[in-house]
C-alpha positions in Angstrom: 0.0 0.0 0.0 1.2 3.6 -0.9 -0.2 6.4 1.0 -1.0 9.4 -1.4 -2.3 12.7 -0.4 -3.8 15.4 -2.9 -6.1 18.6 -2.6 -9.6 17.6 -4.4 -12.1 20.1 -4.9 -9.7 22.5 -3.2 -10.1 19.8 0.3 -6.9 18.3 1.2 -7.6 14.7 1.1 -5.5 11.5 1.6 -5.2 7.6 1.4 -3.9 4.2 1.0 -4.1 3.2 -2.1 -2.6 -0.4 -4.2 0.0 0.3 -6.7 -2.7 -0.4 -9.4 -5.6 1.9 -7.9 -6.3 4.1 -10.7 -7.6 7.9 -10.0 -10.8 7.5 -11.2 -11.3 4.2 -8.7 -9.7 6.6 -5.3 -12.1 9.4 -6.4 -15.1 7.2 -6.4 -14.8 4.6 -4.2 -12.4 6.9 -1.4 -13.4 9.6 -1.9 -17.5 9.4 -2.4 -17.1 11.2 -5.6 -19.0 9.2 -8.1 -19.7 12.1 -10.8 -16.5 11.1 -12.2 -17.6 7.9 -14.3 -15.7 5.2 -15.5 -17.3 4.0 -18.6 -14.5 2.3 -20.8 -11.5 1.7 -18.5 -9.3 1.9 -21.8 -9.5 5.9 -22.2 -12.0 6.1 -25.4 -14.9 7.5 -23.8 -13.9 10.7 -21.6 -16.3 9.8 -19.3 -14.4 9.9 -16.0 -11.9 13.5 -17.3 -10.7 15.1 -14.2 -7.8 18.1 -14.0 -4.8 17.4 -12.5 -3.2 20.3 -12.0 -5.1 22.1 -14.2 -4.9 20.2 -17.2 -7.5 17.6 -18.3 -6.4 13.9 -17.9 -8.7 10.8 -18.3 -8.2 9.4 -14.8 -9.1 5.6 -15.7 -5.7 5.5 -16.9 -3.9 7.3 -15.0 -2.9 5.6 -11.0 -3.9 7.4 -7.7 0.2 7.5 -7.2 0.8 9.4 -10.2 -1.6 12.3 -8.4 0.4 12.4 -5.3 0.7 15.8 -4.4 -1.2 17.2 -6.9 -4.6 19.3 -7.4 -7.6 17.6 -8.6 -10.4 19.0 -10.0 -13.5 17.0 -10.3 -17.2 18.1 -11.2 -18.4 17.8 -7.8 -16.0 21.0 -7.6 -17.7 23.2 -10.6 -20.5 24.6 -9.0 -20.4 28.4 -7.8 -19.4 28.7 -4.2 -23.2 29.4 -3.8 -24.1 25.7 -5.2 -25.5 27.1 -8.6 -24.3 26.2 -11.8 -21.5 27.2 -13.1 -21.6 29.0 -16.6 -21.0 25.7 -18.6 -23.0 23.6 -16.2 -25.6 26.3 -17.0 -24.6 26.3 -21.3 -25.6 22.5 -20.9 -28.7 23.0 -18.9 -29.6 25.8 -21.6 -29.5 23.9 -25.0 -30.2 20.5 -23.6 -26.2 19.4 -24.2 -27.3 16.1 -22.2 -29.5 13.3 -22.3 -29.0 10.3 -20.2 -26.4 12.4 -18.1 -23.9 9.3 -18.0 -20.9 11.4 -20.4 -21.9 15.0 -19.1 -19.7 15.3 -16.1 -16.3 14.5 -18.6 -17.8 16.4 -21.5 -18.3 19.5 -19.0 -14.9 18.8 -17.4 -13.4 18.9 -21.2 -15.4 22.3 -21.7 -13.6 23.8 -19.3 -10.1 22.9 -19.9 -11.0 24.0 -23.9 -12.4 27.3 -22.4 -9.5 27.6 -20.2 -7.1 27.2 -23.1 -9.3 28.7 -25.8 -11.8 31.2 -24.4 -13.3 31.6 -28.2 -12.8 28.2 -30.1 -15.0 27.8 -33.4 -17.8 25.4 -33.6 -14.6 23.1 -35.5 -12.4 23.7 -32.6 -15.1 22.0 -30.3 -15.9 19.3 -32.2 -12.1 18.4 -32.7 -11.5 18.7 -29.1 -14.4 16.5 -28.1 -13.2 13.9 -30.0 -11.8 12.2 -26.8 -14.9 12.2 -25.0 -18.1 9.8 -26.4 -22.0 10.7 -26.1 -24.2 7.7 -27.2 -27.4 9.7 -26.7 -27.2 13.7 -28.4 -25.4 13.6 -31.6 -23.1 16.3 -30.2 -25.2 19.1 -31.7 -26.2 20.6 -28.3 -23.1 19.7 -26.5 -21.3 21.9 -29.1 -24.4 24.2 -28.8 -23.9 24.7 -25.1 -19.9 24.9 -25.0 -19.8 27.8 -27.2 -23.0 30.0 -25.7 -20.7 29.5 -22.3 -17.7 30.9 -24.5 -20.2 34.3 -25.0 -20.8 32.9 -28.6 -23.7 33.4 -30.6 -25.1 29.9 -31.2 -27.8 30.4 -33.3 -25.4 29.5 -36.4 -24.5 26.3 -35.6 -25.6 24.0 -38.0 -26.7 19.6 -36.8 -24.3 17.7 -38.1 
């Protein structure tokens, strides 16, 4: 066993973990914080994208150990400090960017890191950078929708696809 200790959601948190635990497995089953799914456990569907230290990292592949030390960002921790949505979290709300809700938490998680790094990405630049993350129920047309009215875009032009 390998203790590891990391701030989550801004909480300094630690643990015991197995050499094998992945992050995704210490967030959910340590940690109580199940909005970060694991859907593929082979990094195809982006279901369970968290940041590490600020950048986004699909963490069924990456180990607990690997966080050691680091900041973790999960979407238990994207709220307002007043529990409301956050401006994406709202986007998606807004132009239905989710259905079942299973991919939602990773496709808003991506969002952000895209925002982060691109405060004003074309409809293109979305779709490209969402090609990590899988949705089996929208299409994508409203998840692209959503990301760029929380980038202050007019979404009125984006065309289905």
């Amino acid at each position: 066993m390998t203790k590891v200790t990391m701030t989550v959601n801004g909480k300094s948190v630690s643990g015991d973990v197995e050499g094998r635990t992945l992050l995704a497995s210490f967030l959910r089953e340590d940690q109580g914080l199940t909005g970060t799914h694991i859907g593929c456990d082979t990094s195809q569907c982006g279901a369970c994208v968290v940041h590490v230290d600020g950048v986004a990292v699909k963490s069924c592949t990456m180990l607990a150990a690997e966080a050691d030390g680091a900041s973790v960002d999960t979407i238990e921790g994207q709220a307002n400090a007043d529990g409301s949505l956050n401006v994406i979290q709202q986007a998606f709300q807004d132009h239905h960017g989710l259905q079942c809700g299973f991919c939602t938490p990773g496709m808003v998680m991506s969002a952000a890191a895209l925002l982060k790094d691109n405060p004003k990405p074309t409809e293109q630049e979305v779709r490209e950078y969402l090609e990590g993350n899988i949705c089996r129920c929208t299409g994508y047309h409203n998840i692209v929708k959503a990301i760029m009215a929380a980038s202050g875009q007019d979404v009125t032009a984006i065309a289905a696809e």
